[in-house]
C-alpha positions as CSV (number, residue, x, y, z in Angstrom):
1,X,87.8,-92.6,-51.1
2,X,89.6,-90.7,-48.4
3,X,88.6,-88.7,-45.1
4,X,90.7,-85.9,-43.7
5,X,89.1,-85.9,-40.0
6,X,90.5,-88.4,-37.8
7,X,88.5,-91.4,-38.3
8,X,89.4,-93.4,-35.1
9,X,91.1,-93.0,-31.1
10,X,87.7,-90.8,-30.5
11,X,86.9,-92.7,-27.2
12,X,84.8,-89.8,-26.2
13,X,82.4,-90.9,-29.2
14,X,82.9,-94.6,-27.9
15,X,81.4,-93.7,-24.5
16,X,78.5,-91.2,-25.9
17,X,77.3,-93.1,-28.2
18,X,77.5,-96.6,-26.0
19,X,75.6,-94.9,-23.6
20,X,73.1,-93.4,-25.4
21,X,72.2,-96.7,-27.4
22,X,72.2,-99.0,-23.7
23,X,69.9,-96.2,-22.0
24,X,67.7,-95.9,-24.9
25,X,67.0,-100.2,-24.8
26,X,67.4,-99.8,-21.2
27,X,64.1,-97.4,-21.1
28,X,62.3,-99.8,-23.5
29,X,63.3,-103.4,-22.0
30,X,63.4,-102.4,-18.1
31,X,65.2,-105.4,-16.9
32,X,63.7,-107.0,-13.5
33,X,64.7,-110.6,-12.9
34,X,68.8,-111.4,-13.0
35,X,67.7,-113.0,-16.0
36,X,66.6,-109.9,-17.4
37,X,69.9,-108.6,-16.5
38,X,71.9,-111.5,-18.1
39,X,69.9,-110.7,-21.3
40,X,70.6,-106.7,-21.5
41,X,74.3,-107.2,-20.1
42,X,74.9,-109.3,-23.2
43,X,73.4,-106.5,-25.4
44,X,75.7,-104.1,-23.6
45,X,78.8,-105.4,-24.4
46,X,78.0,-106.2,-27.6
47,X,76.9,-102.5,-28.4
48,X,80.3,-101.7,-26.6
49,X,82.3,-104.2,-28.8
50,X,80.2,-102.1,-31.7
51,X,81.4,-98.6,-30.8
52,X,84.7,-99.3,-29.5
53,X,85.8,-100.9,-33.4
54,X,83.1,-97.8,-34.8
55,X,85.0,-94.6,-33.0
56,X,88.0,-96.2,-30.9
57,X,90.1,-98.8,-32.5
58,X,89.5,-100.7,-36.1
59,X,90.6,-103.9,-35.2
60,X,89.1,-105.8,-38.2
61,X,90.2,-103.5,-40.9
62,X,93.9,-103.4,-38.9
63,X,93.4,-107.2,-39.2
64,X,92.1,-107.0,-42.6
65,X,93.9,-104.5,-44.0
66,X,96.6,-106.8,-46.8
67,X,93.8,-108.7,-48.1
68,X,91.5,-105.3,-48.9
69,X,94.3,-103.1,-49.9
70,X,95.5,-105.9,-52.4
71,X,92.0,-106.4,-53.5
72,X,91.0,-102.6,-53.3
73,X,93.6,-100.5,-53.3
74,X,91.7,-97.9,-54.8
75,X,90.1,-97.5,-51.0
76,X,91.6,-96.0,-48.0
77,X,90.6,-98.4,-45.4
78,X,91.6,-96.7,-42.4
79,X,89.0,-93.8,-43.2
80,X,85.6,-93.8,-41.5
81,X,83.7,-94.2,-44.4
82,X,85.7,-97.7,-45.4
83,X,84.4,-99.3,-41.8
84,X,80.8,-99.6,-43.7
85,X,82.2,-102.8,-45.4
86,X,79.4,-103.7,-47.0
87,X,78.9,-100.8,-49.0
88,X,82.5,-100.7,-49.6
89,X,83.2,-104.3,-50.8
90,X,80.0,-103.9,-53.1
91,X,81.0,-101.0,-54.3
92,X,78.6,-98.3,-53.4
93,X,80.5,-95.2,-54.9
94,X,78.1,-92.4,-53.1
95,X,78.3,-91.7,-49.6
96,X,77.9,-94.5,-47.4
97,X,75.6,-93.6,-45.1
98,X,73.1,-92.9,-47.4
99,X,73.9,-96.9,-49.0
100,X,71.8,-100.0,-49.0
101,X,73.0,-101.8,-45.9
102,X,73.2,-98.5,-44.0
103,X,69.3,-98.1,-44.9
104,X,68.8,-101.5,-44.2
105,X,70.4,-101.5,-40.5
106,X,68.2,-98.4,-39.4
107,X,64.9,-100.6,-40.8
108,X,65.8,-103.6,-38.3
109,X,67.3,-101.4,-35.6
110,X,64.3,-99.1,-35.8
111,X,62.0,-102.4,-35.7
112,X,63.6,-104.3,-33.2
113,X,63.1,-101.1,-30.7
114,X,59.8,-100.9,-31.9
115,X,59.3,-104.2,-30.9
116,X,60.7,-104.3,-27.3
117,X,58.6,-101.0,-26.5
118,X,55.7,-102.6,-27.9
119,X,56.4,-105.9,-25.7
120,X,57.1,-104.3,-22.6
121,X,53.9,-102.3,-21.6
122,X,51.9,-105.8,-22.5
123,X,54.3,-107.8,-20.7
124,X,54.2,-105.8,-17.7
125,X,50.4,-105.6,-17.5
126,X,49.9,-109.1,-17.7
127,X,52.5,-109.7,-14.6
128,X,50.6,-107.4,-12.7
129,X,47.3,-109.4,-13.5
130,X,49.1,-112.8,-13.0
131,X,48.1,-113.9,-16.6
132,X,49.7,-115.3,-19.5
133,X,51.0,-111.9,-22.4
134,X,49.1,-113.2,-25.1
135,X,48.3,-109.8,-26.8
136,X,50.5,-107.5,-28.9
137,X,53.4,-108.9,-30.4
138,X,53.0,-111.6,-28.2
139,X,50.2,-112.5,-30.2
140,X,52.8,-113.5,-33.4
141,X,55.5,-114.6,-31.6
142,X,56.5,-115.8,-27.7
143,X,59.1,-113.8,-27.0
144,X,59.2,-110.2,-28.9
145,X,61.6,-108.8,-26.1
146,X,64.5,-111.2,-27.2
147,X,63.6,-111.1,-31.0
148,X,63.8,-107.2,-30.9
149,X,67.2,-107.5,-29.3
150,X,68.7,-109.5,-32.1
151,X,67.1,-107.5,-35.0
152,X,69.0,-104.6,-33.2
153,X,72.2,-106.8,-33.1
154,X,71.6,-107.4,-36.7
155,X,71.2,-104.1,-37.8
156,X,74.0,-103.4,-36.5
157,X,76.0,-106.1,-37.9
158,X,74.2,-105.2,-41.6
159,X,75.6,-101.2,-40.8
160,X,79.3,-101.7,-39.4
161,X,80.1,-105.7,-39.2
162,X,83.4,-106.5,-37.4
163,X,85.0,-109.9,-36.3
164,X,84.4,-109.3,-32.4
165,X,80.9,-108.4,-32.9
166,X,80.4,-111.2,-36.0
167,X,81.6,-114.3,-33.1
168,X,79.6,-112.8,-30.3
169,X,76.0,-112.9,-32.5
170,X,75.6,-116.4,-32.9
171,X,76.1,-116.8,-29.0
172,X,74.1,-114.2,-28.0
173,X,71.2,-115.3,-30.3
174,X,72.0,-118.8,-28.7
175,X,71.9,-117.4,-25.0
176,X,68.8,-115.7,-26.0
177,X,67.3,-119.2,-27.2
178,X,68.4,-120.5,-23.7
179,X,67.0,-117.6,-21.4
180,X,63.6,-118.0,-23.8
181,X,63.4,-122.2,-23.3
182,X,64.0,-121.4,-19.9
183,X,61.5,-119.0,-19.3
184,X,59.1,-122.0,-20.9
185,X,60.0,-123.7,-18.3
186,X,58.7,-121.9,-15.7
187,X,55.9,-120.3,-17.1
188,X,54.3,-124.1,-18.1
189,X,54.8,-124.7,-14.6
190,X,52.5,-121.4,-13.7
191,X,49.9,-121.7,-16.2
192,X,49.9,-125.6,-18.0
193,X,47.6,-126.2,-20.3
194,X,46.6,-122.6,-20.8
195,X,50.3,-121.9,-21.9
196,X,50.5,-124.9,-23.8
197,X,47.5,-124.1,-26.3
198,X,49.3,-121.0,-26.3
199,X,52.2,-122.5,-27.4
200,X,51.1,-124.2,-30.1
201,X,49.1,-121.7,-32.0
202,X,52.4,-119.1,-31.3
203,X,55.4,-119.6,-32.7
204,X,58.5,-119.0,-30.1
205,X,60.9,-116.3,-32.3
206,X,59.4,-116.6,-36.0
207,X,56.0,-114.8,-36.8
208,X,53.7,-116.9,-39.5
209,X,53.1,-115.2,-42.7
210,X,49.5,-114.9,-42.3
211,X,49.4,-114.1,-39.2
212,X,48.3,-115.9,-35.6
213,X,46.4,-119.3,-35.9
214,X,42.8,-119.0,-33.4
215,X,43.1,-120.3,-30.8
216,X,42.8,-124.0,-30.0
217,X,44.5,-124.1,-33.6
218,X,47.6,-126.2,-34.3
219,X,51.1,-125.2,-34.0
């Protein structure tokens, strides 16, 4: 499998594309707080970590590169097509855009945008009221807004993985964990009890299969 267009050093791609992606969540999440801004400038650098290894420079194949040309030498890793390493490693021989993982990334991208536009509008209403978001996604899970940032990540992980990107998931998904306990925090101080029966029929990051439990249910 070979490409004859140059497959990397295309730092004008790096910046379009990084752009477009941190506007586009930008638009849907609307940070506020500086913890809203902690959250989304972790997002930002991952998606930048992304594009740079995507369009700029393939560090993990470069790092890579004598184990998978030993073990597939059949594969010209420094083409475009060889950074979707899932599809290459499993073998897809068609093109591998149109692949498994590839479909499988745009399903959790596409839902984890989904989900932080969802969040937002109910989020922001309920400020504006001075109640507890209890309605929307935030009727299956506490905090949508974070969950939709790390199916993004995910997707992005399933479509193009590389090492940087690979060691920055687990801690962002553990800042995320923090800036969500956190936000407990406070918000059991605003509301109590109310947030606490809230609480335990919701579960923080995790949806229940069968949906939310009524309230005054248990957690």
């Amino acid at each position: 499998m070979t490409g004859t267009a140059p497959a990397y050093g295309l730092w004008l791609l790096v910046i379009i594309n990084s752009a477009v992606f941190i506007v586009f969540a930008f638009s849907f999440f609307k940070p506020r707080t500086k913890r809203d801004w902690r959250s989304f400038g972790a997002f930002s650098a991952f998606i930048v970590a992304l594009f740079t290894e995507m369009y700029g420079f393939p560090l993990t194949l470069y790092f890579l590169s004598g184990w998978l040309q030993s073990r597939y030498p059949e594969i010209d890793w420094f083409s475009h097509d060889a950074g979707h390493l899932l599809e290459m490693l499993f073998g897809w021989e068609a093109n591998p855009h149109f692949g498994p993982f590839h479909l499988l990334s745009f399903v959790l991208i596409g839902a984890g945008f989904v989900l932080i536009s969802a969040a937002w509008p109910v989020l922001y209403a309920a400020q504006q009221r001075h109640e507890l978001a209890t309605t929307g996604p935030y009727a299956y899970v506490r905090h949508p807004q974070y969950v939709g940032f790390v199916l993004i990540m995910l997707g992005f992980l399933v479509q193009w993985p590389t090492l940087l990107t690979l060691a920055m998931f687990p801690v962002l998904v553990w800042m995320y964990v923090r800036l969500a306990r956190q936000e407990e925090q406070e918000t059991l101080a605003e509301f109590g009890e109310a947030y606490r029966d809230y609480a335990r029929r919701v579960p923080a990051f995790v949806p229940r299969l069968l949906g939310p439990a009524p309230e005054g249910g248990a957690r």
